[in-house]
N, C-alpha and C positions, 0 to 999 in steps of 0.2 A: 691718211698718211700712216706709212707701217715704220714701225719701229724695233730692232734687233738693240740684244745683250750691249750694252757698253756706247750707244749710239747719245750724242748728246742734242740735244735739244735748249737754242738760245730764243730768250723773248726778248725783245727790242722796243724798248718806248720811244720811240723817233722825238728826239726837241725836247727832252729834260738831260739835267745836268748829270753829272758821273757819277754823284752819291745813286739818286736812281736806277742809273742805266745798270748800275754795281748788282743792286737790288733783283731789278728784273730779270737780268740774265742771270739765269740759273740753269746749271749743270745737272742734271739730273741720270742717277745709272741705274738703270733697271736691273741689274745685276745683283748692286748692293741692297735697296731699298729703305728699310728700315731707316735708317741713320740719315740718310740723303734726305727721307722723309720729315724728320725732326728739325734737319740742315735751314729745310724750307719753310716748313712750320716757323721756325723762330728770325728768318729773315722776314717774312711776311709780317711778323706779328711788331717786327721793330721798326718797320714800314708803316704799317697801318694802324698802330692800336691807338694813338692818339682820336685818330678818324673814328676807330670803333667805339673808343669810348665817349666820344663827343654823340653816336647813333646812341646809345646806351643811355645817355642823357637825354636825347631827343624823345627816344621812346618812352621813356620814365613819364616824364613831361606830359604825353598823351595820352597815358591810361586815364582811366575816370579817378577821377579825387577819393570818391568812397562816401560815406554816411555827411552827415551833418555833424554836430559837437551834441552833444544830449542833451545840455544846458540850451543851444537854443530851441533845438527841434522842442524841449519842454515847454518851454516860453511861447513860439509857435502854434504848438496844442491849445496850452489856454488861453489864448486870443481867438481860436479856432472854436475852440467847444463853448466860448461866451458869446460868439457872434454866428452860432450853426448857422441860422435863419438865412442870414446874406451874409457870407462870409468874402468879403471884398472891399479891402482895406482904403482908407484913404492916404492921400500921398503922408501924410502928416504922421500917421500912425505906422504907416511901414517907412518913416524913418525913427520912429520912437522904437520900435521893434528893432530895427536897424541898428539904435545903439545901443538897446539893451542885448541884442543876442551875438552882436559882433559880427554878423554876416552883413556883406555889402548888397545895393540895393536890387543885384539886380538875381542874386540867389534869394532874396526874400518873394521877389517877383515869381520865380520858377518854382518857390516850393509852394507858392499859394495857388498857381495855374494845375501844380500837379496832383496838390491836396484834392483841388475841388473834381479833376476829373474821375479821382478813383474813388471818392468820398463823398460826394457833396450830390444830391438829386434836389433841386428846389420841389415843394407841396405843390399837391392839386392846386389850391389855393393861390399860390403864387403864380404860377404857371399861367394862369386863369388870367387873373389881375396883368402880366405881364404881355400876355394874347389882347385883353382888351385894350392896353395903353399902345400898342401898335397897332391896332386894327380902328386906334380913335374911337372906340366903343362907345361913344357917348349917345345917348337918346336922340334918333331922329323924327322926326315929326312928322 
């Protein structure tokens, strides 16, 4: 669709009330520009920004949280570095953690799943013992 100097251009929301319809149709002159541009800018914004700020809020909401509190991730460690060998809490203990470090159960959950993948290799030794208790290693006859 072409459009010439001083042509106006109406948008039409079919089925909202007159404040809207007020809204939507908008007169715009390519003539003037500038001004009609700001005109719009600040009809749209007195429309929408409620909307915008409620996405604004949404988004905030879904970014990642960020680190842990230092106090527990401290706390965490040394639960962690007393128990290297099998570091895999009992329910009892990661609720004791739980109200010493102020995190709920199921970020104590995630940070021990993710401790142990970047951290944690069980010994030859375990490993071994581990291979045997699934394979029933026991002495056959």
């Amino acid at each position: 669709m072409m459009m010439s100097c001083g042509q106006v251009v109406v948008l039409e929301a079919p089925n909202q009330e007159e404040e809207e319809e007020e809204v939507m149709r908008t007169t715009y002159n390519y003539k003037g520009g500038r001004s009609d541009d700001q005109e719009l800018k600040e009809m749209l914004m007195r429309k929408y920004s409620g909307y915008l700020s409620n996405l604004k809020k949404d988004f905030l909401k879904k970014r990642k949280k960020g680190k842990l509190p230092k106090a527990a991730t401290t706390a965490l460690l040394d639960w962690w570095n007393t128990h290297y060998r099998w570091p895999y809490p009992t329910e009892e203990e990661k609720n004791r953690l739980s109200d010493i470090t102020g995190l709920d159960h199921k970020q104590i959950n995630n940070w021990f799943i993710n401790q142990r993948k970047r951290h944690w290799r069980p010994s030859e030794d375990m490993r071994f013992a581990l291979m045997e208790g699934v394979s029933g290693g026991g002495d056959v006859l």
